[in-house]
DOZA-777424 format. One line per field, with one value per residue (C-alpha): residue in three letters; x, y, z. Coordinates in Angstrom, 2 decimals. Layout:
REM DOZA-777424
code <- ALA / ...
X <- X / ...
Y <- Y / ...
Z <- Z / ...
***
This chain:
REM DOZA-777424
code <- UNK / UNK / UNK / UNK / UNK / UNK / UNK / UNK / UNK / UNK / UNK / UNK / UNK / UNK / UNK / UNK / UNK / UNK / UNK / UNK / UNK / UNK / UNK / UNK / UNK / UNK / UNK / UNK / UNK / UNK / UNK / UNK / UNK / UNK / UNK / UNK / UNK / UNK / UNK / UNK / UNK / UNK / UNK / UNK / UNK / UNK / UNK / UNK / UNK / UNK / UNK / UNK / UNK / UNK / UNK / UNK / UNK / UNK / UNK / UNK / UNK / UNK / UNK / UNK / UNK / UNK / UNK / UNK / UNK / UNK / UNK / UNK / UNK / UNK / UNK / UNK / UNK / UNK / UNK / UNK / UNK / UNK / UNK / UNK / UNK / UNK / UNK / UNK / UNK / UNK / UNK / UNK / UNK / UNK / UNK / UNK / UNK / UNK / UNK / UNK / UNK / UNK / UNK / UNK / UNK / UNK / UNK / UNK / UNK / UNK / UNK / UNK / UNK / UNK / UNK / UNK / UNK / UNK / UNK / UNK / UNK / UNK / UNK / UNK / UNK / UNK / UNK / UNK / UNK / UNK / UNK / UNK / UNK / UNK / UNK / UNK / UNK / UNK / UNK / UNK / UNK / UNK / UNK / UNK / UNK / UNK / UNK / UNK / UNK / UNK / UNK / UNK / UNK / UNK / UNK / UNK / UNK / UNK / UNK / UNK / UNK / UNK / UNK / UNK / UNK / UNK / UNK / UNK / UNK / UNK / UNK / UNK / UNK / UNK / UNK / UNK / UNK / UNK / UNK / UNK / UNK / UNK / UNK / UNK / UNK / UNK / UNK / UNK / UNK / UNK / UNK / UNK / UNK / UNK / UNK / UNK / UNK / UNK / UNK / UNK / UNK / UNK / UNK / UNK / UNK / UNK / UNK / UNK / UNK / UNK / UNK / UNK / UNK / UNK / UNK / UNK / UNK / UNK / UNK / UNK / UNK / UNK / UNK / UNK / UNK / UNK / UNK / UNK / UNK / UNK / UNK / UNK / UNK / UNK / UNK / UNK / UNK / UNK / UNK / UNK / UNK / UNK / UNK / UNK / UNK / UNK / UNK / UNK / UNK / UNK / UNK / UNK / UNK / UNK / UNK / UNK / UNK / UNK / UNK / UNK / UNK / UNK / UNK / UNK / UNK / UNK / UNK / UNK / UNK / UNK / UNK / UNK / UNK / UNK / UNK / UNK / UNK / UNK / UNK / UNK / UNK / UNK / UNK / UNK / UNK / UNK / UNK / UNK / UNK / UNK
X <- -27.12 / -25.49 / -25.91 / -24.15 / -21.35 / -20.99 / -20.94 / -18.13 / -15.86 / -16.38 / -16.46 / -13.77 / -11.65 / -11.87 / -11.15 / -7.99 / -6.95 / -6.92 / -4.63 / -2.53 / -1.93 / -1.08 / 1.12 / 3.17 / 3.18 / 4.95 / 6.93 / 8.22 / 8.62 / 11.01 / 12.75 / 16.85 / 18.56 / 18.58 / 21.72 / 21.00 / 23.48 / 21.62 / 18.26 / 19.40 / 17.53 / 19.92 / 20.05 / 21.16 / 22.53 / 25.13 / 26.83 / 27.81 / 31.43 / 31.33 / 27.53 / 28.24 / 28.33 / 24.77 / 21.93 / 19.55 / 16.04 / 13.62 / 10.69 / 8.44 / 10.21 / 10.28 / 6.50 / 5.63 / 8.04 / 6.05 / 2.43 / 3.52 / 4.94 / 1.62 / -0.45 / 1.36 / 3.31 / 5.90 / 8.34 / 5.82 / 5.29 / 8.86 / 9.99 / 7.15 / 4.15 / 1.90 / 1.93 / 1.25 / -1.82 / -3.58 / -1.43 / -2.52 / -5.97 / -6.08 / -4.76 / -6.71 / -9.88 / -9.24 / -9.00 / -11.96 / -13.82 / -12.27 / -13.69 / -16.69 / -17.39 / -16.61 / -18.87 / -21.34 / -21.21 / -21.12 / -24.19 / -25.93 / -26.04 / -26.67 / -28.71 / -31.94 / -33.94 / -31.56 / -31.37 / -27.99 / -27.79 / -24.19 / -23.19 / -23.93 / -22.46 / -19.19 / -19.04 / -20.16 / -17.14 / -14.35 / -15.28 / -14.87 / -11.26 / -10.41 / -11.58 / -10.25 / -6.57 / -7.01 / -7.37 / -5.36 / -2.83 / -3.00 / -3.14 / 0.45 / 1.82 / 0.58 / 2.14 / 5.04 / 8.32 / 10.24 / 7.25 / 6.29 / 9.78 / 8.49 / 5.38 / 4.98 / 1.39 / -0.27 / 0.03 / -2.13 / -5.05 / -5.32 / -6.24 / -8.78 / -10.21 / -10.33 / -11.77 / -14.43 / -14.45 / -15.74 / -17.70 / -19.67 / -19.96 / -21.49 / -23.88 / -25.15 / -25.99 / -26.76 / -28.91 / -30.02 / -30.62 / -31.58 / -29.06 / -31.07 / -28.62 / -31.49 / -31.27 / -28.05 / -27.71 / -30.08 / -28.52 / -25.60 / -27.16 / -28.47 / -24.78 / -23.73 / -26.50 / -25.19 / -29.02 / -28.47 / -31.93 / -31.30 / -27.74 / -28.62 / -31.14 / -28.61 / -29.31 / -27.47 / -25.84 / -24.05 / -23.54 / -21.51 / -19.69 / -18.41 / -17.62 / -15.20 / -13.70 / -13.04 / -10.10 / -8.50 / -8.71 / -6.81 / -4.10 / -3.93 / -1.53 / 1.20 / 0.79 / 3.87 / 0.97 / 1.17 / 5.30 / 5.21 / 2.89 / 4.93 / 8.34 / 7.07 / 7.64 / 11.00 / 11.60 / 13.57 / 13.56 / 13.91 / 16.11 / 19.12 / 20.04 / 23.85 / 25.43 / 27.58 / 29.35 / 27.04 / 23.87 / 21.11 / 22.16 / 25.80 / 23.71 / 21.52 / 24.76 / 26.34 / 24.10 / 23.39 / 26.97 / 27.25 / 24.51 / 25.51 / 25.72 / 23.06 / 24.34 / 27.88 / 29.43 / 33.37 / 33.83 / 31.45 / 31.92 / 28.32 / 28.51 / 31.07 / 29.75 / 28.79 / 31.70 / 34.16 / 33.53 / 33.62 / 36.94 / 38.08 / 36.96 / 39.76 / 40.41 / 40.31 / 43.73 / 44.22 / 42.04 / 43.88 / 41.10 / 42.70
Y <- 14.96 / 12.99 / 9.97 / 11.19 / 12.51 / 9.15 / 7.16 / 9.74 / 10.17 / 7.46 / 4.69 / 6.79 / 6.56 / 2.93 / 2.44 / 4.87 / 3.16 / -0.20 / 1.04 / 3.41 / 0.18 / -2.53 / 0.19 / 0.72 / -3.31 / -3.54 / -1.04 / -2.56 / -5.89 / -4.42 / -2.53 / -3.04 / -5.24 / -2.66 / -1.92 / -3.82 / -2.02 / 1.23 / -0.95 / -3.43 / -2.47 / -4.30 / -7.82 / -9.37 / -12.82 / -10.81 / -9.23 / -12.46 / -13.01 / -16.43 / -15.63 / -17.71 / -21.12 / -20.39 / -21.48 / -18.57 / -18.87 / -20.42 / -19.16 / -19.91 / -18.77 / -14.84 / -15.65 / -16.19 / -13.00 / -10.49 / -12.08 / -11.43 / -8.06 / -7.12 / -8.46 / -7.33 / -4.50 / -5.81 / -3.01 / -0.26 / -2.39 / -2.52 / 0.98 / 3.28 / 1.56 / 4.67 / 5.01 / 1.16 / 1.44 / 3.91 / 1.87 / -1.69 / -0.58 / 1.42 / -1.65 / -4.48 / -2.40 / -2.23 / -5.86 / -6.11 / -3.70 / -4.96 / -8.17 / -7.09 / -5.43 / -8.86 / -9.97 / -7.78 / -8.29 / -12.27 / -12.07 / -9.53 / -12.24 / -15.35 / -14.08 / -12.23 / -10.72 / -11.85 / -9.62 / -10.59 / -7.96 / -9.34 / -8.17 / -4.59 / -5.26 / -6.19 / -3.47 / -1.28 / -2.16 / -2.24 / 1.34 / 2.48 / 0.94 / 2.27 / 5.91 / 5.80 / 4.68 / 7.24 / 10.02 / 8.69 / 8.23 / 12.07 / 13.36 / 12.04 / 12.84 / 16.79 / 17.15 / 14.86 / 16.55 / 13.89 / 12.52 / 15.51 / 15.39 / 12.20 / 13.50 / 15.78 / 18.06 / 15.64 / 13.02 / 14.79 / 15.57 / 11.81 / 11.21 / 13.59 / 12.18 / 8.59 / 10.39 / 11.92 / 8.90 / 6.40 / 9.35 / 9.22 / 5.58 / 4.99 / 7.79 / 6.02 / 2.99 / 3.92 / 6.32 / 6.12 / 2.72 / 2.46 / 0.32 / -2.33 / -5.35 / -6.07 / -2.96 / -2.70 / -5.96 / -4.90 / -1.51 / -3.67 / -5.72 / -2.79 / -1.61 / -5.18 / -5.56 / -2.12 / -1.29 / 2.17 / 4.00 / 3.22 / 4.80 / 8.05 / 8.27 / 7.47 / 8.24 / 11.52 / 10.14 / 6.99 / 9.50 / 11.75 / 8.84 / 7.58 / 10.90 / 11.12 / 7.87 / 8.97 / 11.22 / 8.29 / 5.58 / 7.81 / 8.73 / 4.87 / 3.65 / 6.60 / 6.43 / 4.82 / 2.18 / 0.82 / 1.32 / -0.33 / -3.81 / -3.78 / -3.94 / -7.49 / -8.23 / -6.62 / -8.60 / -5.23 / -6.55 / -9.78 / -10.88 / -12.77 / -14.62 / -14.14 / -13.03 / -16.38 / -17.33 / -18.42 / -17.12 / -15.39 / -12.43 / -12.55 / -12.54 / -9.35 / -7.60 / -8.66 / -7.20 / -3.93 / -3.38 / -3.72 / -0.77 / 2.39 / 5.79 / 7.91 / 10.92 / 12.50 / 14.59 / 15.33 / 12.11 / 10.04 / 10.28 / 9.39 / 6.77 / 4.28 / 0.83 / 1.10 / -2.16 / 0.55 / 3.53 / 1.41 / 0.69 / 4.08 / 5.42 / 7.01 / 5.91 / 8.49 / 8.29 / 8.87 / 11.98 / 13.15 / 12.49 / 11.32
Z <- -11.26 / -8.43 / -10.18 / -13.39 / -11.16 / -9.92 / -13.11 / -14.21 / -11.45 / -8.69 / -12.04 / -13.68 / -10.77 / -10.19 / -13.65 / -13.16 / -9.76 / -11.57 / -14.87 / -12.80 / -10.35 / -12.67 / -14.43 / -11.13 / -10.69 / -14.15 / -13.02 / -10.02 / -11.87 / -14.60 / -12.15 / -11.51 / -9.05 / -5.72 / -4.26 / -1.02 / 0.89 / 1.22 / 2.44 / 4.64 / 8.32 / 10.27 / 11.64 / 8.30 / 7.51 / 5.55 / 8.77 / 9.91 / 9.07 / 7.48 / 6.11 / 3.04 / 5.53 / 6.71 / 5.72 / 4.04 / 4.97 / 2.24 / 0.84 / 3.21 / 5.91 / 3.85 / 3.50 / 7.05 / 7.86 / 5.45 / 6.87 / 10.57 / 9.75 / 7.73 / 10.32 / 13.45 / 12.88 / 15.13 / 14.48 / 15.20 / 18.55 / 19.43 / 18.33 / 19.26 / 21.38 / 21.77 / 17.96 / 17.53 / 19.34 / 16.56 / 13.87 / 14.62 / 15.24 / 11.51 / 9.92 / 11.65 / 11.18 / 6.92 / 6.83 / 8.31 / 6.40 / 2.91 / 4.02 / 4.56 / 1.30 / -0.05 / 2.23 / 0.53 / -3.30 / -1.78 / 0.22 / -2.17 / -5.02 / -2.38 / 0.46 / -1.22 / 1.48 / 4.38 / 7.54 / 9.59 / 12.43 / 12.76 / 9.16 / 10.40 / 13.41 / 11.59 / 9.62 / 12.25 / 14.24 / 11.36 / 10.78 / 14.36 / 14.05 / 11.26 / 12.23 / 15.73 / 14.57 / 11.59 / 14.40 / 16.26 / 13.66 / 12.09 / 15.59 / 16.47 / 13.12 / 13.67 / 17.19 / 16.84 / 15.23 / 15.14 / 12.82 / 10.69 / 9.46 / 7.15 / 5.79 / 3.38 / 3.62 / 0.86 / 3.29 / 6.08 / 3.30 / 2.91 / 6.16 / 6.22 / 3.26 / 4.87 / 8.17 / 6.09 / 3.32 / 6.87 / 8.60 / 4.95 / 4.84 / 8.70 / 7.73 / 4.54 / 6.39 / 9.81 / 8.90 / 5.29 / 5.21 / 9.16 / 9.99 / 7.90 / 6.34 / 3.90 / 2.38 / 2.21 / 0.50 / -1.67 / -2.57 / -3.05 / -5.60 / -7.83 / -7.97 / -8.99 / -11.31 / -13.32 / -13.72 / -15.43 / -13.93 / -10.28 / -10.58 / -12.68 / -9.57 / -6.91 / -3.37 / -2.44 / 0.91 / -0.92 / -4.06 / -1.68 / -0.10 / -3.35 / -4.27 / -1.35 / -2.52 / -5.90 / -5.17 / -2.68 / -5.35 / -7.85 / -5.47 / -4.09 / -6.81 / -5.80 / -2.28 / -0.06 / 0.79 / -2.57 / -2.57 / 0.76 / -0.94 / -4.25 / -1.79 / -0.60 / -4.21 / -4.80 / -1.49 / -0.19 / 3.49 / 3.20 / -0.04 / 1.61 / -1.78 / -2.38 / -5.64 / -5.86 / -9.26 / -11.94 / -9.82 / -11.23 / -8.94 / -10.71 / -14.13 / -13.22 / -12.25 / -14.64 / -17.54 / -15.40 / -15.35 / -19.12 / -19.61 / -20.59 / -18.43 / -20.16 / -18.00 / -17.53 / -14.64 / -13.31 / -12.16 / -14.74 / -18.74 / -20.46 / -23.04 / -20.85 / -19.09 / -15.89 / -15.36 / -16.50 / -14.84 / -11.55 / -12.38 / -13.58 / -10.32 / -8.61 / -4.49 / -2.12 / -1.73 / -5.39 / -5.16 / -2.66 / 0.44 / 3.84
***
């Protein structure tokens, strides 16, 4: 029974995360030119008076900004340390334990019978990362106002669910499998292998770990983690290209101001371009606002 309920759900949902991902990538990709001036965080080439003299950083220069931010967190570091702590050590320890799942399905097709005690220590210590900044991390959020303002209750559930999700996972292999990389490996290998018997007969302490997964993986693609990833594309924080004549800027704005209003209100008549009902916009002084 726990093995059908596996196959169904924990497969299911992978399947769903995948779609439901790509779907929001597409998404993101098709999206409009963002109005910059309601993103910008500060610190912008653009609030330099003669900003159209300077040089805007390249490509690899945005690259190297995103992989530091990713990495380090800075801003959490400079704006709120004690939250950093429990932030960095969240983040650092789900690299580590994404890269040691790849580690896995690696070493479960190339190392056959291989015991490394430091695979188990590495994924041993990724998990304790991960579930002391996820504590630490749903801890602040409950008993700081100034941070519950930002989360709505949905957001608290998930980190129960990753709380539980790793308290599952260190159960399945510390004590299920003893702790013991070569059966873990070789676990790992029936699950690569798809071999239909062993998973209708699935172990019931990796059944219920998956199980806990399932309902992460389907919210994953409309979580603010994903928004926050698919950003990096939209380059949100660090786009500095400037809409000069003849630019492909100038071209997007051009062709989103020739679009039609599809909605009407006092001020707005649906059915105009967008280019004319910025010009048919009366000033404040106009409207009679001082």
């Amino acid at each position: 029974m726990a093995g059908i309920a596996v196959l169904v759900f924990f497969y299911g949902s992978a399947v769903f995360c995948t779609i439901a991902g790509l779907m929001m990538i597409v998404r993101y990709i098709r999206a409009p030119l963002h109005l910059h001036w309601e993103l910008y965080r500060g610190s912008s080439i653009y609030e330099l008076p003669e900003w159209r003299t300077k040089q805007h950083p390249g490509f690899s220069t945005q690259l190297k900004a995103i992989i530091w931010d990713i990495l380090s967190l800075r801003e959490y570091y400079q704006r709120n340390r004690p939250f950093w702590y429990f932030l960095f050590s969240f983040h650092f320890g789900l690299y580590l334990l994404i890269l040691w799942h790849v580690w896995l399905f690696v070493a479960a097709g190339t190392m056959p019978g291989a015991k490394p005690v430091w695979g188990i220590v590495w994924g041993h210590t990724a998990t304790a990362l991960v579930f002391v900044g996820s504590v630490g991390i749903l801890t602040k959020r409950i008993l700081n106002k100034d941070l519950r303002l930002y989360y709505p209750p949905i957001h608290y559930a998930k980190w129960v669910f990753v709380i539980v999700a790793l308290a599952g996972g260190f159960y399945a292999v510390f004590f299920y499998f003893g702790g013991d990389s070569a059966s873990v490996l070789a676990y790992v290998n029936h699950q690569l292998a798809f071999e239909l018997e062993s998973k209708l007969r699935a172990p019931g302490a990796t059944s219920a770990h998956l199980l806990i997964v399932a309902p992460w993986l389907i919210y994953l693609p409309f979580s603010h983690i994903m928004k926050l990833f698919l950003r990096y594309y939209h380059q949100l924080r660090w786009d500095h290209k400037p809409n000069l004549t003849g630019s492909d800027v100038e071209k997007q704005v051009i062709e989103l101001l020739n679009k039609r209003v599809s909605w009407s209100a006092p001020h707005i008549q649906s059915g105009q371009k967008w280019g004319e009902v910025a010009v048919s916009l009366p000033n404040k002084t106009e409207a009679g606002v001082d």
